[in-house]
N, C-alpha and C positions, 0 to 999 in steps of 0.2 A: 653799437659799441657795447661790448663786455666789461666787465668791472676787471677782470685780469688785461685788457687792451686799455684800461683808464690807468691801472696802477704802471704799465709799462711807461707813462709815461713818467716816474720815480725815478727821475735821472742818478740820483745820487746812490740809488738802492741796486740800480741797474749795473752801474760802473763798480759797485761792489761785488758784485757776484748775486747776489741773492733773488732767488724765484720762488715767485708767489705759485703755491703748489695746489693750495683747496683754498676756496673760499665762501661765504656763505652769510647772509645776516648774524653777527653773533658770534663766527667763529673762522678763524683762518689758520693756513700753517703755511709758512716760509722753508725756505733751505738754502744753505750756502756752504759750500764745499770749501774749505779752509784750503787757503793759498798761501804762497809766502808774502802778498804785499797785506795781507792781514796780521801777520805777526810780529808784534812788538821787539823792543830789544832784551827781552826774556824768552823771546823764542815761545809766546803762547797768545794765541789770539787777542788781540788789542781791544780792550774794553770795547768804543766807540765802535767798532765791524760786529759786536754781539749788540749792543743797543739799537745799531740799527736793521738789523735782522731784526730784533723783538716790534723796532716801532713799526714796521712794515705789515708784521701781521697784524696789529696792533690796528692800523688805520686800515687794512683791509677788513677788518672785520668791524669794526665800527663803524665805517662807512657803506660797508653792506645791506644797510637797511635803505640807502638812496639819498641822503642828505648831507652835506657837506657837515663835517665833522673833524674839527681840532682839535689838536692837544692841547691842556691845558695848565695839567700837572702828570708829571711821572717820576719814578723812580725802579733802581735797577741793584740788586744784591748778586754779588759772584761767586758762587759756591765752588768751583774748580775750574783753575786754568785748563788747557786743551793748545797744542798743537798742531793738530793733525787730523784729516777726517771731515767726517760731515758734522754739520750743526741741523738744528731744527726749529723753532719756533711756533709754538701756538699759544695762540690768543682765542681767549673762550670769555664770552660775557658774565659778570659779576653782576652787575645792577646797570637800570637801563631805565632815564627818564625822559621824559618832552625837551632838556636842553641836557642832560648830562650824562654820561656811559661810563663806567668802570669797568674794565678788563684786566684780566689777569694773563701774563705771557709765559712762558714755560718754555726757557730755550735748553735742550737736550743734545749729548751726542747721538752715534748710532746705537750704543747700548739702550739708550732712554733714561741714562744720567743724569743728574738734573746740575746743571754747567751756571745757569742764571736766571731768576725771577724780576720780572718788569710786572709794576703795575704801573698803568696810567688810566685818566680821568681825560675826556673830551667833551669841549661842546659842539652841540648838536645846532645846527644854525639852518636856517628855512632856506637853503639853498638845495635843490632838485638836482641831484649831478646826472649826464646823458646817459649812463647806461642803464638806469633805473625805468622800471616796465611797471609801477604797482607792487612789487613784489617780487617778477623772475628774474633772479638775476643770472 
């Protein structure tokens, strides 16, 4: 098992549209092409469809290192609505300890706008997930 065949199992991420595109200890990026069951009744992507794009890479990348890893606090600023188009998401590590991670999300359009910043904090807990090798993921 692959860490992109672990995440497919992200029911809720799945049914939303959004594919885990890179992934890697450390750092991930998502993408979800903007639909209409995404947009609110302002007609611009619904908070909650960018949060969960950002948490996505968020826990792919955090959990990239092979250890089960929850969230434990996050937050999420909206810089510019958006109806139309692609989104993106990447998660690049911030600080990284024996129980705790900080990451930083960067959700962009296709210009590389910057649409929404997610930071979250996760703990890192002594659980081995299957598709972890030592290291190749």
């Amino acid at each position: 098992m692959t860490i992109k065949e672990f995440f497919k199992a992200d029911r809720y991420a799945a049914f939303s549209g959004i594919e885990l595109l890179e992934v890697e200890p450390g750092r991930a990026k998502t993408r979800m092409e903007i639909r209409e069951m995404h947009l609110n009744a302002g007609n611009v992507v619904q908070g909650g469809a960018i949060f969960t794009l950002a948490d996505l890479a968020f826990a792919a990348a955090v959990n990239g290192y092979g250890n089960l890893a929850m969230s434990i606090e996050t937050s999420i600023r909206y810089f510019k609505g958006v109806g139309s188009g692609v989104l993106f998401a990447d998660a690049k590590i911030v600080h990284i300890h024996k129980r705790l991670a900080t990451f930083e999300v960067r959700v962009t359009d296709e210009t590389d706008e910057l649409i929404a910043l997610f930071i979250a904090t996760a703990y890192r807990k002594d659980v081995t997930l299957p598709f972890f090798d030592g290291g190749n993921t």
